[in-house]
Biotite code that builds the C-alpha atoms (Angstrom):
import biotite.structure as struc

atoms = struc.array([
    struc.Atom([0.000, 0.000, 0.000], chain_id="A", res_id=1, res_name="UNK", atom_name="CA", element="C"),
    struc.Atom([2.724, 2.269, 0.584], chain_id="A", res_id=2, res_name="UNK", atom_name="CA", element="C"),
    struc.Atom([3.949, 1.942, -2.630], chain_id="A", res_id=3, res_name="UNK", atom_name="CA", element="C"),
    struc.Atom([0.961, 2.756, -4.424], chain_id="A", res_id=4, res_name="UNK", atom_name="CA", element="C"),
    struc.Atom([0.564, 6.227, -2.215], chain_id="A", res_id=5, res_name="UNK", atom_name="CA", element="C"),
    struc.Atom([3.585, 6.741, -3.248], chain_id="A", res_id=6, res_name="UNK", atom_name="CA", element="C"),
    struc.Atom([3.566, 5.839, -6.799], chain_id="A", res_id=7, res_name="UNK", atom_name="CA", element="C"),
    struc.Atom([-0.184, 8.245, -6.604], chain_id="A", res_id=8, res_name="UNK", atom_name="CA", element="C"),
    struc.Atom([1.813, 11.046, -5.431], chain_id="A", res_id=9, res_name="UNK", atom_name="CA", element="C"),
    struc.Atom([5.003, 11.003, -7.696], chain_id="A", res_id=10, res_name="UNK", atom_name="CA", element="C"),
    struc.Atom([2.608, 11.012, -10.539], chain_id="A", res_id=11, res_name="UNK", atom_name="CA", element="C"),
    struc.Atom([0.248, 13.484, -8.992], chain_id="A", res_id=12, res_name="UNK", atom_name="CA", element="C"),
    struc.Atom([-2.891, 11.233, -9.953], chain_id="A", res_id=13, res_name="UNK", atom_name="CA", element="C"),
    struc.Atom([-5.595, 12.797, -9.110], chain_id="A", res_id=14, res_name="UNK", atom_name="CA", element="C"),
    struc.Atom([-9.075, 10.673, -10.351], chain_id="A", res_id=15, res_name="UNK", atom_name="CA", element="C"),
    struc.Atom([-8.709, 6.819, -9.977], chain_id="A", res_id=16, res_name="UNK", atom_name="CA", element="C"),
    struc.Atom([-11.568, 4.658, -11.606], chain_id="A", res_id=17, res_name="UNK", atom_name="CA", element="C"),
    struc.Atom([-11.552, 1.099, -9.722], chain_id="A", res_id=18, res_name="UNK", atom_name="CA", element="C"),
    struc.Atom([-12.874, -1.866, -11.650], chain_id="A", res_id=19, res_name="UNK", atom_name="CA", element="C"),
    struc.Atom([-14.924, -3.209, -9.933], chain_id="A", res_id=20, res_name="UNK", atom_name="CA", element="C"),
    struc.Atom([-16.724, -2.779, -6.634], chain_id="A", res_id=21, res_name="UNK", atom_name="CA", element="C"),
    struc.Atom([-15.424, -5.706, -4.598], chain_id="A", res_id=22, res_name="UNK", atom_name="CA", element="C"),
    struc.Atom([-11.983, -5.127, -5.907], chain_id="A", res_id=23, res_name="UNK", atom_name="CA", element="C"),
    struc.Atom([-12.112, -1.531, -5.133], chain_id="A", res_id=24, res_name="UNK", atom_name="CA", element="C"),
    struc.Atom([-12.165, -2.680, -0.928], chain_id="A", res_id=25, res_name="UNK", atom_name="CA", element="C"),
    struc.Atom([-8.623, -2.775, -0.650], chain_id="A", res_id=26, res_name="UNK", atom_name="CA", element="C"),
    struc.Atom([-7.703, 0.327, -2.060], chain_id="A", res_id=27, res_name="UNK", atom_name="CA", element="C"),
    struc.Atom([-10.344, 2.271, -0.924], chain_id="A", res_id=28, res_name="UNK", atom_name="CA", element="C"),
    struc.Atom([-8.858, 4.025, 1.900], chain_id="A", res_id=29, res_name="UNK", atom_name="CA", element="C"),
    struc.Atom([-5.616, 4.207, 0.924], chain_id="A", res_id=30, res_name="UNK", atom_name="CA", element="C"),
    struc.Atom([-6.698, 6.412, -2.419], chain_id="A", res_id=31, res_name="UNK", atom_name="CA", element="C"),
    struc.Atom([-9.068, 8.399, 0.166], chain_id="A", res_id=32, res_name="UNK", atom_name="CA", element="C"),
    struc.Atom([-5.729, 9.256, 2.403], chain_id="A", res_id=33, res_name="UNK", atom_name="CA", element="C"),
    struc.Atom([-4.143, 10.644, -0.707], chain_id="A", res_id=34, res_name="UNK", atom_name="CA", element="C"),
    struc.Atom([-6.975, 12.785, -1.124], chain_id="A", res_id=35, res_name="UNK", atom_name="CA", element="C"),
    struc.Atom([-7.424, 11.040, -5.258], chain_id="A", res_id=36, res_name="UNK", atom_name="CA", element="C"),
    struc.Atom([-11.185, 11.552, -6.287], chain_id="A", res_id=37, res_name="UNK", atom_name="CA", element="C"),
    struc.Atom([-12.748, 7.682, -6.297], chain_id="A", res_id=38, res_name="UNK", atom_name="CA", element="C"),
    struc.Atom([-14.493, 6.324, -9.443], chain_id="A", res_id=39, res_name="UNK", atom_name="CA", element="C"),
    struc.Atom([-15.914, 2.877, -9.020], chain_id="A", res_id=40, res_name="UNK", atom_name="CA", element="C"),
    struc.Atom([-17.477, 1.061, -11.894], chain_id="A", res_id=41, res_name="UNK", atom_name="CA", element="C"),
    struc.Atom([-19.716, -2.433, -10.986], chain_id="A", res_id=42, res_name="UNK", atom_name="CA", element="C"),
    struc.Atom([-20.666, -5.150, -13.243], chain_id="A", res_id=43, res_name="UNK", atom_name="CA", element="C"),
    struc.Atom([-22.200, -8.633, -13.305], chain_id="A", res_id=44, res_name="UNK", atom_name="CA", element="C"),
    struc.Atom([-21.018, -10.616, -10.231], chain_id="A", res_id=45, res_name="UNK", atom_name="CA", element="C"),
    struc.Atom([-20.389, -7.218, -8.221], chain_id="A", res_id=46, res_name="UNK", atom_name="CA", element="C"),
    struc.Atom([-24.156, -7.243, -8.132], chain_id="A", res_id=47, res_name="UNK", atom_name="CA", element="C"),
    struc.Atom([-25.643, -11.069, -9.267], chain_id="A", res_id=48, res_name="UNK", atom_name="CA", element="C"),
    struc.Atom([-24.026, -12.985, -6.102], chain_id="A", res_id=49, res_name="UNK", atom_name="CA", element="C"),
    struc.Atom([-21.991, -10.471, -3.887], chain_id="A", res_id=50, res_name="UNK", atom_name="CA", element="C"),
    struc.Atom([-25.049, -7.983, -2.999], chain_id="A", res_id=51, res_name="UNK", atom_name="CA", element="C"),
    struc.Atom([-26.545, -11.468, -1.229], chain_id="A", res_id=52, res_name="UNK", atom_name="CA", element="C"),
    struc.Atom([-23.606, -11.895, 1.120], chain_id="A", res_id=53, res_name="UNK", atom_name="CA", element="C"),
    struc.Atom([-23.821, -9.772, 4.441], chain_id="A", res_id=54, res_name="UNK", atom_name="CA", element="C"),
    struc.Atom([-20.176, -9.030, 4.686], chain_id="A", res_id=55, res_name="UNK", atom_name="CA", element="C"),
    struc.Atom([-20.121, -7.600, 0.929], chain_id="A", res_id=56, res_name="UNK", atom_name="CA", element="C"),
    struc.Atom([-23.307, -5.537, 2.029], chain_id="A", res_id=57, res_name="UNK", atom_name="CA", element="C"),
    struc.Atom([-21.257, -3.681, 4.779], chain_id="A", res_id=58, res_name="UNK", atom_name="CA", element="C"),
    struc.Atom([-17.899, -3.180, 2.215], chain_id="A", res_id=59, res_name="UNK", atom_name="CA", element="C"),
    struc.Atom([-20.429, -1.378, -0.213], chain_id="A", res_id=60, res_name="UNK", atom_name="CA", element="C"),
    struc.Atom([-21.845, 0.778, 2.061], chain_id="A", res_id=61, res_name="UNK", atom_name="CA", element="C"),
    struc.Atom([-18.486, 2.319, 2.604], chain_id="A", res_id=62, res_name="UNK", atom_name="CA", element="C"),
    struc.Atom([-18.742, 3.488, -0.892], chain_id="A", res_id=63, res_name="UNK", atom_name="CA", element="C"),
    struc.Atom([-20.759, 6.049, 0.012], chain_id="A", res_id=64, res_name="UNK", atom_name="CA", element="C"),
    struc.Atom([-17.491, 8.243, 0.604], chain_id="A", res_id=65, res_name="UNK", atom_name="CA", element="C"),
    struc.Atom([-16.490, 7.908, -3.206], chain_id="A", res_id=66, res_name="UNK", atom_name="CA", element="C"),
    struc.Atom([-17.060, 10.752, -5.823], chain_id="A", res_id=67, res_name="UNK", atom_name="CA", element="C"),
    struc.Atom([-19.711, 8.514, -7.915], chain_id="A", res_id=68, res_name="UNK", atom_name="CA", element="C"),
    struc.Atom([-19.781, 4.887, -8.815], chain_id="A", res_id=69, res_name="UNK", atom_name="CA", element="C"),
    struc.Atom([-20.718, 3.919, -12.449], chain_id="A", res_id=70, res_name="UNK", atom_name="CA", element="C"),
    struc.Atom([-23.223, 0.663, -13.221], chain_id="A", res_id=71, res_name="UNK", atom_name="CA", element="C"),
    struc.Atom([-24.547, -0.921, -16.417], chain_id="A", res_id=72, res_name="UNK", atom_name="CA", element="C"),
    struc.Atom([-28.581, -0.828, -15.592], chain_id="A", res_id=73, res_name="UNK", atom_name="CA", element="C"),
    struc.Atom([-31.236, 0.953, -13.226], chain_id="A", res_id=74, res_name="UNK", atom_name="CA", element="C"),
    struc.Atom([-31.628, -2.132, -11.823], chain_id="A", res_id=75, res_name="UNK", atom_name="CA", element="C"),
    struc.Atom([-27.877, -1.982, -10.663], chain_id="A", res_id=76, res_name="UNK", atom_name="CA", element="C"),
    struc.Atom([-28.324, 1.497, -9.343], chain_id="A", res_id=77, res_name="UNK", atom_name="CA", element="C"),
    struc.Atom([-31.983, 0.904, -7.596], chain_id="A", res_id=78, res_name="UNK", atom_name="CA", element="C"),
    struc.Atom([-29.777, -1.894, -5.495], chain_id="A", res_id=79, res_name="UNK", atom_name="CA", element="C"),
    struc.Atom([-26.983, 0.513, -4.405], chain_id="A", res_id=80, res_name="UNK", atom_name="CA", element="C"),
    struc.Atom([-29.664, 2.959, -3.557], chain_id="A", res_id=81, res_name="UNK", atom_name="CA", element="C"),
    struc.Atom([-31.322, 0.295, -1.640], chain_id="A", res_id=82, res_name="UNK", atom_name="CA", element="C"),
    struc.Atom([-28.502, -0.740, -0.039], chain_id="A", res_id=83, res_name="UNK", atom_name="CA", element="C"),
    struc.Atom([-28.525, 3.137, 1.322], chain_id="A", res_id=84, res_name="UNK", atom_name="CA", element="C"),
    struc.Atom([-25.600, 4.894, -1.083], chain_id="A", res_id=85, res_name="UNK", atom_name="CA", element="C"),
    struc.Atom([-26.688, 7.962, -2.036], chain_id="A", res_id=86, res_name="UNK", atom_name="CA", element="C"),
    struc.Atom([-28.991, 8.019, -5.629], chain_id="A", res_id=87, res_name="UNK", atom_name="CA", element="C"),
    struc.Atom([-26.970, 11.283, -7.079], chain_id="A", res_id=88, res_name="UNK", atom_name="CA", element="C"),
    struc.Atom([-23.429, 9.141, -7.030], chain_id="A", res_id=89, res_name="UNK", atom_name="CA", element="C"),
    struc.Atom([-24.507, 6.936, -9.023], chain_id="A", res_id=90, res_name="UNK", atom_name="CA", element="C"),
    struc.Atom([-24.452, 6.910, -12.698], chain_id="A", res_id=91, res_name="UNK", atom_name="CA", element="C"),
    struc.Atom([-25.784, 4.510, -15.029], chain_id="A", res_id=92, res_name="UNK", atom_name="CA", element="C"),
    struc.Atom([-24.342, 4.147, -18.602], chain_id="A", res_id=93, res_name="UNK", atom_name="CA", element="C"),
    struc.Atom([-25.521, 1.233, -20.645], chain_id="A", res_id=94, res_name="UNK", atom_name="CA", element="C"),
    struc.Atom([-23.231, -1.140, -22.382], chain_id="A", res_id=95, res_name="UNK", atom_name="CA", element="C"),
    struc.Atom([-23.986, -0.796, -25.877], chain_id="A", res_id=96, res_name="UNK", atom_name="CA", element="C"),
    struc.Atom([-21.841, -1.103, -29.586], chain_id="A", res_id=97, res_name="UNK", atom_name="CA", element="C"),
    struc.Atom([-22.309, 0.270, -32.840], chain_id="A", res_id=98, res_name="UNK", atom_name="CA", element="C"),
    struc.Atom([-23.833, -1.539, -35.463], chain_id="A", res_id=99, res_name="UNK", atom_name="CA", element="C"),
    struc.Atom([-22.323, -1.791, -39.060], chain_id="A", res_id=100, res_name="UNK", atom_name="CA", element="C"),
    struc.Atom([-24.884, -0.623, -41.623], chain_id="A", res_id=101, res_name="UNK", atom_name="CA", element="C"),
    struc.Atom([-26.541, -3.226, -43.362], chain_id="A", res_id=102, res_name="UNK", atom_name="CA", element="C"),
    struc.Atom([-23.794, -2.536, -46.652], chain_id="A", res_id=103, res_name="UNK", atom_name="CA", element="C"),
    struc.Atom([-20.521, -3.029, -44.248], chain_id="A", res_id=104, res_name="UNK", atom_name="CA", element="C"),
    struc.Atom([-21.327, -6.066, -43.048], chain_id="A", res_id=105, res_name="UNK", atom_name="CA", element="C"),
    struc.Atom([-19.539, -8.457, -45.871], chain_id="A", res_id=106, res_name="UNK", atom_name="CA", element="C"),
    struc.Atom([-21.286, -11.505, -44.507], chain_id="A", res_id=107, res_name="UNK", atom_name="CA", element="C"),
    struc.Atom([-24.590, -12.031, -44.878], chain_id="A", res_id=108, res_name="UNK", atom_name="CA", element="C"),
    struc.Atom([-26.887, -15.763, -45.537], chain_id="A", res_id=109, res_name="UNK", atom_name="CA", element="C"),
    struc.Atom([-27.838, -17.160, -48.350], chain_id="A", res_id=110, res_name="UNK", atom_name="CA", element="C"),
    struc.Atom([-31.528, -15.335, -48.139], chain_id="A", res_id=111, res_name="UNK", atom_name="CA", element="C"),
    struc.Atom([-29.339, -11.939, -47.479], chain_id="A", res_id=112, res_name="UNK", atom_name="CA", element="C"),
    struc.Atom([-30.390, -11.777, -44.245], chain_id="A", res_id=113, res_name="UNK", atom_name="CA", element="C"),
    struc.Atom([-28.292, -10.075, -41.196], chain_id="A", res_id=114, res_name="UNK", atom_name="CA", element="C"),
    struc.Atom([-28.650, -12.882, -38.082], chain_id="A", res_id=115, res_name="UNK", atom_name="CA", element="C"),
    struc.Atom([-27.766, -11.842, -34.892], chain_id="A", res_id=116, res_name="UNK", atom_name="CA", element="C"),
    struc.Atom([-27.490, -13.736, -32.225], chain_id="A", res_id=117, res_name="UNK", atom_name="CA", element="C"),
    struc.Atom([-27.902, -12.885, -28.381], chain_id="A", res_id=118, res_name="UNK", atom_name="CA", element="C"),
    struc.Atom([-27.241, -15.426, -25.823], chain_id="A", res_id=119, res_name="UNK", atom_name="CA", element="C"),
    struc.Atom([-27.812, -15.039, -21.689], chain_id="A", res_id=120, res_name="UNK", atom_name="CA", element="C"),
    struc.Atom([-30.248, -15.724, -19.162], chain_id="A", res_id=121, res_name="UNK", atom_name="CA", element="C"),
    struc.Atom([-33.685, -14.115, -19.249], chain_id="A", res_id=122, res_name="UNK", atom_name="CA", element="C"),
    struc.Atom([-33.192, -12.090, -16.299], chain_id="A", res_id=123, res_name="UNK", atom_name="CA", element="C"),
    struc.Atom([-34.463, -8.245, -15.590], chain_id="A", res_id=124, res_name="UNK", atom_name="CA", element="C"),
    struc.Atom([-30.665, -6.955, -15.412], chain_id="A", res_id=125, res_name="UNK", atom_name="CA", element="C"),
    struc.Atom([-30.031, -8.340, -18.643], chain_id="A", res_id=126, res_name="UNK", atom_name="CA", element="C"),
    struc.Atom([-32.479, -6.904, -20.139], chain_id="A", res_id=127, res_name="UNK", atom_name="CA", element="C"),
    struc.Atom([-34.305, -9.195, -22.617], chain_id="A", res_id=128, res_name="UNK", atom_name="CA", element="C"),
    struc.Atom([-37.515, -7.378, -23.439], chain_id="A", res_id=129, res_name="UNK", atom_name="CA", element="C"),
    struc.Atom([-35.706, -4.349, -24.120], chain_id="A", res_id=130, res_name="UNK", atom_name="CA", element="C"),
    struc.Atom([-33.544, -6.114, -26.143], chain_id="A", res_id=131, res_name="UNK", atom_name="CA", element="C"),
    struc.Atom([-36.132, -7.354, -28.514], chain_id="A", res_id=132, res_name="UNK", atom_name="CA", element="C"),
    struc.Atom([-38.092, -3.749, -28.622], chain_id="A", res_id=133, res_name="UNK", atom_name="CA", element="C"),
    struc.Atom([-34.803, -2.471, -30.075], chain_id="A", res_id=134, res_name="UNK", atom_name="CA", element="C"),
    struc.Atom([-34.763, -4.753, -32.574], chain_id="A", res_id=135, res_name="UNK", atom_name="CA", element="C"),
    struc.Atom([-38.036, -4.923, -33.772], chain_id="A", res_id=136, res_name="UNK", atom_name="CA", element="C"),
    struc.Atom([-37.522, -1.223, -34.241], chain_id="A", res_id=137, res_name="UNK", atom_name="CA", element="C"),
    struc.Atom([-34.273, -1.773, -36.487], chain_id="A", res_id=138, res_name="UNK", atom_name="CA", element="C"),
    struc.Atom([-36.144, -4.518, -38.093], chain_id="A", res_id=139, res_name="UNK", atom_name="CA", element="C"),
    struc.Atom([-38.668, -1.696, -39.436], chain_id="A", res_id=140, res_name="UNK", atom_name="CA", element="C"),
    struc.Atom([-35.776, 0.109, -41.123], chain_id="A", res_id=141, res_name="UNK", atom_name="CA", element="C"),
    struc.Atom([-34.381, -2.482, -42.005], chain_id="A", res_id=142, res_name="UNK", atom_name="CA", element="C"),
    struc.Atom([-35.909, -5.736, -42.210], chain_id="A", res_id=143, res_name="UNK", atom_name="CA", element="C"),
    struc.Atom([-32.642, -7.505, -43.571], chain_id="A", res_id=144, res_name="UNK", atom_name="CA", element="C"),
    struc.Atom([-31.401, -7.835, -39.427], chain_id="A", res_id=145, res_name="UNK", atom_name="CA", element="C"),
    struc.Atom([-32.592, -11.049, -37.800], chain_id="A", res_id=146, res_name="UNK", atom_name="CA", element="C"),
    struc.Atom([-32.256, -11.378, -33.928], chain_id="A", res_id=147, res_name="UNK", atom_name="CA", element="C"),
    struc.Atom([-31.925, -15.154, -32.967], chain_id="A", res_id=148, res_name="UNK", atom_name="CA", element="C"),
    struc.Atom([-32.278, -14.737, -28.604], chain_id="A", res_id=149, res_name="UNK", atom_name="CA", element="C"),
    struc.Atom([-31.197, -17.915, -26.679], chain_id="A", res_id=150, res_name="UNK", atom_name="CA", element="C"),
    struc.Atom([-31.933, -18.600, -23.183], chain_id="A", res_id=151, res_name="UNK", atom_name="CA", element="C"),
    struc.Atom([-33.769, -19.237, -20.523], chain_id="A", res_id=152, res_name="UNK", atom_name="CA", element="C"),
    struc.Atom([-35.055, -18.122, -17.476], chain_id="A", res_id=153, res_name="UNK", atom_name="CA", element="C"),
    struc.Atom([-37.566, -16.212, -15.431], chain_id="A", res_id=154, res_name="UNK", atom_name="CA", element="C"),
    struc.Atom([-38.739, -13.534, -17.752], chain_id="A", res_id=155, res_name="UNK", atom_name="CA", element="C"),
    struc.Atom([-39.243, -16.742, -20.430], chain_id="A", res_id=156, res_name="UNK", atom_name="CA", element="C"),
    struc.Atom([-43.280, -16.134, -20.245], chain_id="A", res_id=157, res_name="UNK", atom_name="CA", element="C"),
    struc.Atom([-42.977, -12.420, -21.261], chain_id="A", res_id=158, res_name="UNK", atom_name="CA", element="C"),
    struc.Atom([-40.560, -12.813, -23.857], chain_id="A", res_id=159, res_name="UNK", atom_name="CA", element="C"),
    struc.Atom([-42.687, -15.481, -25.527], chain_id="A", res_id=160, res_name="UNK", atom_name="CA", element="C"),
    struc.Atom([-45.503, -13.090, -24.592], chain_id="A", res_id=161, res_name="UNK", atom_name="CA", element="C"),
    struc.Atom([-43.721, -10.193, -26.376], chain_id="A", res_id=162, res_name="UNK", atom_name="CA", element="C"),
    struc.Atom([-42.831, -12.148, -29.084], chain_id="A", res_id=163, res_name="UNK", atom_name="CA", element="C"),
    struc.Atom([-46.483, -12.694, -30.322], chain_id="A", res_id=164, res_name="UNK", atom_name="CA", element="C"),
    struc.Atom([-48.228, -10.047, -28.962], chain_id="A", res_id=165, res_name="UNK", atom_name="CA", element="C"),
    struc.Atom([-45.707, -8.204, -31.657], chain_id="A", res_id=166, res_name="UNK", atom_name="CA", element="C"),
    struc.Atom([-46.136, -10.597, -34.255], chain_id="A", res_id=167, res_name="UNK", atom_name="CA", element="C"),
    struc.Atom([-42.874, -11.456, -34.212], chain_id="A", res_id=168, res_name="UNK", atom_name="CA", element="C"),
    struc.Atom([-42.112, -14.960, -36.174], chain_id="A", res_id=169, res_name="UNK", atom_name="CA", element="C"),
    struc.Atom([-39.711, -17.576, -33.948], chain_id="A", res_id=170, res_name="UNK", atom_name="CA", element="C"),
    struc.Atom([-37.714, -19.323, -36.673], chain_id="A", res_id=171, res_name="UNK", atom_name="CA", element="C"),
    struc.Atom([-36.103, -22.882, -35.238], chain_id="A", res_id=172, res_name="UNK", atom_name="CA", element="C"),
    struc.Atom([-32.506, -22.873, -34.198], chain_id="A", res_id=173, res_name="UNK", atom_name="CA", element="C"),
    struc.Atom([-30.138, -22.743, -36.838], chain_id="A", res_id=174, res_name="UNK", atom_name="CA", element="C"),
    struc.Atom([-28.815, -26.555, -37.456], chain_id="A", res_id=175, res_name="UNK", atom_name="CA", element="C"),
    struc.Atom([-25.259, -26.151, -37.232], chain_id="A", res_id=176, res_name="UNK", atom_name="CA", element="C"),
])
């Protein structure tokens, strides 16, 4: 540790992001000491299995003395807020990529279609209906893009329920 506050104030660092929330324990207080503005950014397990353990509980709630912590979904941030950390130091900003247009993508099927294919469990933090509401969209602009979602899980009913309340047309799996 000593050779980090060091190393922070040869190099007069003065905003530290820590990746991710139960790796930013350790360092925590010694970045606080050198008076370095705290960033933490939280993601999958940080939330799916360490927010159930008591003693990871407690090590959040410390967080509370950082300048803002950054999460993928609200559902991330409404379980820091219910944890009690403060709702205005927390930011959420969505994972997301940019798509090629339909003419860069060089490979296509043999009916020209675009498939794309999204696999993960059908769980509210990941985000499945709003997943295929984005894509139905795109599909209207361009009905070339094909989204094939595998999974399983709890939100199965609605997404089947989504799926033909929107007329949407399941296609079987792709033999491979």
């Amino acid at each position: 540790m000593a050779a980090v506050a060091d190393f922070l104030t040869e190099h007069r660092v003065e905003v530290v992001l820590v990746e991710y929330l139960d790796f930013a324990d350790r360092w925590l207080d010694v970045l606080l000491k050198q008076g370095v503005r705290v960033w933490l950014r939280g993601h999958g397990v940080d939330f799916s299995a360490r927010l159930r353990e008591q003693r990871w509980r407690e090590v959040y709630r410390r967080y509370d003395r950082v300048d803002g912590i950054v999460v993928p979904s609200h559902v991330a941030a409404e379980a820091l807020v219910a944890l009690g950390l403060p709702s205005e130091k927390i930011h959420v900003v969505r994972y997301s990529v940019d798509l090629p247009t339909i003419a860069d993508v060089s490979r296509t099927n043999s009916s020209g279609e675009v498939r794309c294919v999204a696999v993960g469990r059908l769980v509210p933090k990941k985000a499945p209906l709003l997943l295929l509401e984005s894509f139905r969209r795109a599909a209207t602009r361009n009905p070339a893009i094909v989204l094939d979602l595998v999974g399983n899980g709890p939100l199965m009913t609605d997404v089947r329920r989504y799926v033909d309340e929107h007329v949407l047309v399941r296609q079987p799996p792709l033999a491979v």
